[in-house]
C-alpha positions as CSV (number, residue, x, y, z in Angstrom):
1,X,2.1,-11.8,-3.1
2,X,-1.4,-10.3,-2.6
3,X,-1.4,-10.6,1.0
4,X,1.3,-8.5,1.8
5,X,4.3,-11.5,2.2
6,X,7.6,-11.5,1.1
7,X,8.6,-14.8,-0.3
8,X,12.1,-16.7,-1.6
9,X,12.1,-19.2,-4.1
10,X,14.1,-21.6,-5.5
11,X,14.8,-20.1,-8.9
12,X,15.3,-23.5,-10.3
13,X,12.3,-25.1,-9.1
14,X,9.7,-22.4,-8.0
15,X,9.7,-24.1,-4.5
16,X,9.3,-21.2,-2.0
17,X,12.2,-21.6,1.0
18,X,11.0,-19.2,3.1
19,X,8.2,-16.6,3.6
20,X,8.3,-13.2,5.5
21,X,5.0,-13.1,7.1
22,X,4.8,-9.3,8.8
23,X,2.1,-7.3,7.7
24,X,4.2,-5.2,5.0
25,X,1.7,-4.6,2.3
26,X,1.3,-5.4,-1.2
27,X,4.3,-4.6,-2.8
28,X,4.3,-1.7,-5.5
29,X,7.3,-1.9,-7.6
30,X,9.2,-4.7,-8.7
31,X,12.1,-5.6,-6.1
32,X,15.7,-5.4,-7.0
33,X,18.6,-7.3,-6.0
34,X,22.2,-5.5,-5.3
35,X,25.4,-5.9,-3.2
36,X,24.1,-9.4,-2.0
37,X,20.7,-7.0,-0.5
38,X,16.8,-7.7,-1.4
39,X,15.2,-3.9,-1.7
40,X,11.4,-4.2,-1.8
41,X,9.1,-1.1,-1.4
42,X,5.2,-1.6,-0.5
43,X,1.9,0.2,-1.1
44,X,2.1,0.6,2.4
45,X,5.2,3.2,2.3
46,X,7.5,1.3,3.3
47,X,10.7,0.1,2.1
48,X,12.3,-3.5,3.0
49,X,15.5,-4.5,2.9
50,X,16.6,-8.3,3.1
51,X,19.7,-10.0,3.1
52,X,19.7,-12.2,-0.3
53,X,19.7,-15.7,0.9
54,X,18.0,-19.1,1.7
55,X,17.5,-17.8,5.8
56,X,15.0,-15.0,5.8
57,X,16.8,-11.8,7.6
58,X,15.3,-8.4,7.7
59,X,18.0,-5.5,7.8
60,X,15.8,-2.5,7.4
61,X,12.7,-1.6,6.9
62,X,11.9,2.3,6.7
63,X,8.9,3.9,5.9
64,X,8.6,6.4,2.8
65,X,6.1,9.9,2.5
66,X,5.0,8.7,-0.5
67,X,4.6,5.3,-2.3
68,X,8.4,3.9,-4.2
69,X,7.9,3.3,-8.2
70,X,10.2,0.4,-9.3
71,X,13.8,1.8,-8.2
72,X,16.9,1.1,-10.3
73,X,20.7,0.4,-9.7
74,X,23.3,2.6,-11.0
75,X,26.9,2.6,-9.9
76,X,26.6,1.9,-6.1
77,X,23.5,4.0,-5.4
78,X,19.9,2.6,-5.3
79,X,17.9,5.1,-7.0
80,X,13.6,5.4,-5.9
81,X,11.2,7.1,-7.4
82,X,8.2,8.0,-5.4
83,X,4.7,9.5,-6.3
84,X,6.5,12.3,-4.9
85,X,10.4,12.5,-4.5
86,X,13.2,10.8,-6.2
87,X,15.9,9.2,-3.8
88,X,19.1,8.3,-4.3
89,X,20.5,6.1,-1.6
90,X,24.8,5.1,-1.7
91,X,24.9,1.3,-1.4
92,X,27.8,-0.1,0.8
């Protein structure tokens, strides 16, 4: 949302189950879903990683040198551009 949170909801009903509430910045790029993993990059150069699920769980968060553009998914790599480099991570 605009204040920075990370939220889960309930794609049936829009009801939010749970809300991560550390000051990570407004996000920057739309987040993407793969391997059972939430990736979600902020304005704040850093990139989130959450386990997909109804129980809120941070597995990494990392920062970036540059701002992440709206990543993709292509055969088991996770694939960033930033304002300034273009990653390719290898998703296990």
């Amino acid at each position: 949302d605009d204040a920075g949170h990370r939220q889960c909801l309930d794609a049936a009903t829009g009801q939010e189950i749970w809300r991560h509430e550390r000051d990570s910045g407004v996000g920057c790029a739309s987040p993407v879903v793969a391997h059972g993993k939430v990736y979600s990059s902020t304005e704040k150069q850093k990139l989130w990683v959450f386990r997909a699920g109804r129980e809120p769980q941070v597995l990494s968060e990392s920062r970036l040198r540059s701002m992440g553009i709206t990543p993709v998914v292509q055969d088991d790599f996770y694939c960033l551009p930033t304002q300034r480099r273009f990653f390719a991570l290898k998703l296990h």
